[in-house]
N, C-alpha and C positions, 0 to 999 in steps of 0.2 A: 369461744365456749358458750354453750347456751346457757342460760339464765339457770335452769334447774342444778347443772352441774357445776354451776360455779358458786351458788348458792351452798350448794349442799358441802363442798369444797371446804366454804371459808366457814360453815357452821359448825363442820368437823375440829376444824384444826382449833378455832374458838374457845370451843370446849375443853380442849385437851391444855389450849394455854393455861385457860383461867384454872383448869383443875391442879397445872405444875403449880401455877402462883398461887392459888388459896390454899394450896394442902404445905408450901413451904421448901417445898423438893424441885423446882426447876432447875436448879444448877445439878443437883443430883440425876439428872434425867440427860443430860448429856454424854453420852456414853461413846466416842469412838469406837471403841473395840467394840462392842454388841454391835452399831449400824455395820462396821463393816462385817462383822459374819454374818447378817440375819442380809444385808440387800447382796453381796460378795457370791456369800451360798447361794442365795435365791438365782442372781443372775449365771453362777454358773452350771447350776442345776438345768435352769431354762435351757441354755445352749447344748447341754449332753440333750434335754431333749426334744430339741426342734433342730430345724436345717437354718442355714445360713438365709436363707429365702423365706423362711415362716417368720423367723426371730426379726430380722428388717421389716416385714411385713408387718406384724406386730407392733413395733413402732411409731409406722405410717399410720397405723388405724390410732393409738393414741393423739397423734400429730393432729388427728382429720377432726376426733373432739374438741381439742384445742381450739382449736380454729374453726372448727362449725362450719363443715363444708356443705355449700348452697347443694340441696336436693329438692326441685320442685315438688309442692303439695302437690293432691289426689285433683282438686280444682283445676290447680295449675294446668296439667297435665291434659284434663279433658278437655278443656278449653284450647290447649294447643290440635288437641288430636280431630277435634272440631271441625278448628280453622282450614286445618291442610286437607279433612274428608271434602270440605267446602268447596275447596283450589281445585283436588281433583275431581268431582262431580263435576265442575261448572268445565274443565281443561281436559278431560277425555282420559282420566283416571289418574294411575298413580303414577306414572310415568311422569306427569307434569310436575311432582314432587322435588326437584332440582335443589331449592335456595332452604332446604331444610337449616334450621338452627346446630351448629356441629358441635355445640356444649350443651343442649337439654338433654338434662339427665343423664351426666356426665359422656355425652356423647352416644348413649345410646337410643336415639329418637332416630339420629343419623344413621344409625348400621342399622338398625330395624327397617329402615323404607330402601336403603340401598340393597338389603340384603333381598328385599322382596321384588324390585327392580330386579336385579340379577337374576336371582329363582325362576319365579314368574309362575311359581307353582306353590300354593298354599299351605299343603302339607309340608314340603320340604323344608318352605319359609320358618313355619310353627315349629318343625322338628330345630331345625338350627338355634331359632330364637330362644326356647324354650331351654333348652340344652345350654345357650350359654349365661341366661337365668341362675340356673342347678349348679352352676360352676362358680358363681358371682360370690350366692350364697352360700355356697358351702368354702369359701374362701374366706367369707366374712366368719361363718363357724369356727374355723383354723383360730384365727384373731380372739375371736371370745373365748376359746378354749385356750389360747396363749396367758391368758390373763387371769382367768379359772385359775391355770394350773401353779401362777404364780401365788395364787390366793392362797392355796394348799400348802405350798412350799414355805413360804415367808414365815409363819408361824412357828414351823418344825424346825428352820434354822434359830429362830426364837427360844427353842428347845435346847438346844447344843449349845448355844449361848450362855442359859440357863446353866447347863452341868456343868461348863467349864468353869463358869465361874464358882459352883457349889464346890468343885475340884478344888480350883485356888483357895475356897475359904475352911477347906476340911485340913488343907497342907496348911495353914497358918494360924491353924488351933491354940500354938504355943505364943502366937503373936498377935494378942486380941485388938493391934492398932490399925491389922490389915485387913480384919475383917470385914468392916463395913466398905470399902473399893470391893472388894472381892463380891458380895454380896451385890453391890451395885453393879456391876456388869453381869450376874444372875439375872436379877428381874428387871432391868432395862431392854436387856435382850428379849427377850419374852413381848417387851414392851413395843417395841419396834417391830416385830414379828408381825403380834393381833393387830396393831394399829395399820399397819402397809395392807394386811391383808383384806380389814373391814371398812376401810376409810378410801384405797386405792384399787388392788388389784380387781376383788367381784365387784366394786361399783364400774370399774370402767368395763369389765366382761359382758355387764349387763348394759351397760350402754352401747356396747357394739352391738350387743344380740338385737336392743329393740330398733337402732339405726338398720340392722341390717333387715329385719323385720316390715322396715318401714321401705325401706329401698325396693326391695321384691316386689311389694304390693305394686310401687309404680311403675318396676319393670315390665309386672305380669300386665299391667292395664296398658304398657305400650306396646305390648306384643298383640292384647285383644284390641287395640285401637289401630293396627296395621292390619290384619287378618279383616278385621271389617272393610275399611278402606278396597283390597283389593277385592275381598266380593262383591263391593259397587254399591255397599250400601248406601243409602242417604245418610245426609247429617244428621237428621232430626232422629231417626232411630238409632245412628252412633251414638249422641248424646248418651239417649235413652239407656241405652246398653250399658255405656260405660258409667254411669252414677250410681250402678249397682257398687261402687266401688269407694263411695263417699261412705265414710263413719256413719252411723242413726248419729239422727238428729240435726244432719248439716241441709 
């Protein structure tokens, strides 16, 4: 997990310890019944509304935070795209291309120069490459929105948790020993709801969006770092071309 997210993680949850322990209610805050309606609902809300294929999906993309899946920098990138315009200027283009790296950038440095091999036609290349860019991204969109939608959800089953329990403590009017349980599974639920939804689901929505964000830019520079290559440009204006693509300031 990167540093930001893990960070942010353990300062959430921090908080929320020290506030059960200094306000005196920790034990009061463990509520079975509310986590299972408020994550129970959540999750089966999600499944009526995704496919079996989005919802794993969805997963994977938390899995990939976790673990902090290697995507080369904007440097990284030029510098590979560099090296190979280099090979094939000096080897008689891009055909000499052969011993390409088959994991940069998750494999896509590799179908980029094959796909342009194969083609042999620039437009075509750009059409395919680009196109399957558009698909990449709006697949990672899916995943952010999986997690959005979870954000919305988790709350409202937070809500239902809430009246059941208001339910319980209206029916035990006559039994003022049951009402503070009853009570307790009210606003715990509630509790569990806000917290999953501000602390997990839109933090990771938004860490897909800006990974996916980030991923584009260096797909889109290795599709302008092929397109160049096969029109025979030199390196030195590859270079040039593709720095347009570094952050200000680097």
């Amino acid at each position: 997990m990167d540093i930001m997210s893990l960070a942010g993680a353990f300062l959430g949850f921090l908080i929320l310890l020290w506030a059960g322990v200094s306000t005196g209610v920790m034990k009061l805050l463990l509520n079975f019944h509310g986590f299972v309606i408020v994550v129970g609902g959540t999750l089966a809300s999600i499944a009526i509304n995704t496919s079996f294929k989005g919802f794993m999906s969805g997963i994977k993309a938390f899995a990939h935070i976790i673990k902090k899946e290697e995507f080369p920098t904007v440097d990284e990138t030029i510098q590979s795209i560099v090296q190979l315009s280099d090979t094939a200027h000096r080897e008689g283009g891009i055909m000499a291309l052969q011993n390409v790296d088959p994991v940069f950038a998750g494999g896509f440095l590799k179908r980029a120069i094959t796909v342009a091999m194969t083609s042999g036609q620039s437009n075509e290349t750009r059409y395919i490459l680009e196109d399957e860019v558009r698909r990449k991204r709006l697949n990672r969109q899916e995943d952010s929105n999986f997690y959005r939608t979870m954000g919305v959800l988790s709350p409202m089953f937070g809500l239902v948790g809430t009246l059941l329990g208001i339910i319980q403590t209206l029916s035990n009017l006559s039994d003022p020993g049951k009402i503070g349980s009853s009570m307790a599974v009210a606003i715990t639920s509630a509790l569990y709801g806000i917290t999953l939804s501000n602390l997990v689901f839109v933090p990771v929505a938004n860490k897909i969006r800006l990974n996916a964000m980030r991923e584009t830019m260096i797909l889109q520079l290795i599709v302008e770092g092929v397109m160049d290559i096969m029109s025979g440009k030199p390196p030195h204006l590859i270079d040039m071309h593709l720095k347009g693509y570094l952050p200000l300031g680097d």
